[in-house]
C-alpha positions in Angstrom: 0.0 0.0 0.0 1.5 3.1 -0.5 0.6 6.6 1.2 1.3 10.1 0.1 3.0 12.1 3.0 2.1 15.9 3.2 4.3 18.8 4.5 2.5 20.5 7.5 4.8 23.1 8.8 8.2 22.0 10.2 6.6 18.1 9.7 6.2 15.7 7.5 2.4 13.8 8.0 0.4 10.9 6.2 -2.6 9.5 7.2 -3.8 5.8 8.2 -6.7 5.1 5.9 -9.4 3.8 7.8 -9.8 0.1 6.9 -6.3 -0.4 8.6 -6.8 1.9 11.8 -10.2 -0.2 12.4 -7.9 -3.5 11.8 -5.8 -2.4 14.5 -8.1 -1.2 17.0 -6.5 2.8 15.9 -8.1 6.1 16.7 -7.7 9.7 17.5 -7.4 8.8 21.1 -4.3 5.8 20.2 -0.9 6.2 21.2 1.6 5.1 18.5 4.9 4.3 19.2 7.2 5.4 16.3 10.7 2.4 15.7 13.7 3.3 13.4 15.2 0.4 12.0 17.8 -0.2 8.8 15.8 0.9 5.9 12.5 0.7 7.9 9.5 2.8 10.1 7.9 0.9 12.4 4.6 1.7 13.7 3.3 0.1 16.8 0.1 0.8 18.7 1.0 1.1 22.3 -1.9 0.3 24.6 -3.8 2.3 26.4 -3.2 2.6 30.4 -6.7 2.2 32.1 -7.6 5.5 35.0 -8.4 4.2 38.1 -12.1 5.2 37.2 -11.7 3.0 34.2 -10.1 0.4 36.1 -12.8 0.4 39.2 -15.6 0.6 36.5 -14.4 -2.7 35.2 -15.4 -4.8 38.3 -17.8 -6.7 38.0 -21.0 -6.1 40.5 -20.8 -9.7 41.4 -17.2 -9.9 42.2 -16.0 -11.9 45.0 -12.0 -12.1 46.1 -10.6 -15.8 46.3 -10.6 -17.6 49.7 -6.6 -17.2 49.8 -7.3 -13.2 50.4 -11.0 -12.7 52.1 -9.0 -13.3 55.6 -6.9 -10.2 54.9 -9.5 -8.1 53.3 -11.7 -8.7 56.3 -9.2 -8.5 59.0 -9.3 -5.0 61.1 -5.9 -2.8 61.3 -4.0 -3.5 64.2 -2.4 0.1 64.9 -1.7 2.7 62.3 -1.5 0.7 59.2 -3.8 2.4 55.8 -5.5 0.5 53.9 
C-alpha cells in the first residue's frame, strides 16, 4: 500500500486510511509508538493505560475475592496501618 506524505509546517504527516486503523483497534485517542530500524518505520500501537475510574468501573458487581485473600480483606488494622 502506499501513502502520500504531506508537509505540514516543520513536519512531515500521512494519514492511516481507515480500513487499517479499524484492523488495528487505531483512533484519534491511540498512542503510536514510532521504531527506526535499517531501511524501515515501524509503527506500533502502544496500549492504552486504564484510570483508576476505568479500572474500578471494570469490576464486575458480582465480584468476589478468592478464599486465599478474604481473611486479609476482612481483618481490622492493628495500629496505624492504611489500607
Amino acid at each position: 500500500m502506499e501513502i502520500k506524505l504531506k508537509k505540514l509546517g516543520n513536519k512531515i504527516e500521512f494519514e492511516i486510511p481507515q480500513k487499517v486503523a479499524e484492523s488495528f483497534g487505531i483512533d484519534e485517542n491511540s498512542i503510536l509508538e514510532l521504531t527506526e530500524s535499517k531501511d524501515a518505520l515501524v509503527i506500533t500501537k502502544k496500549n492504552k493505560v486504564p484510570t483508576l475510574d476505568e479500572l474500578l468501573t471494570s469490576i464486575p458487581s458480582d465480584f468476589e475475592y478468592p478464599d486465599d485473600v478474604m481473611d486479609f480483606v476482612k481483618t481490622e488494622p492493628l495500629s496505624g496501618e492504611m489500607i
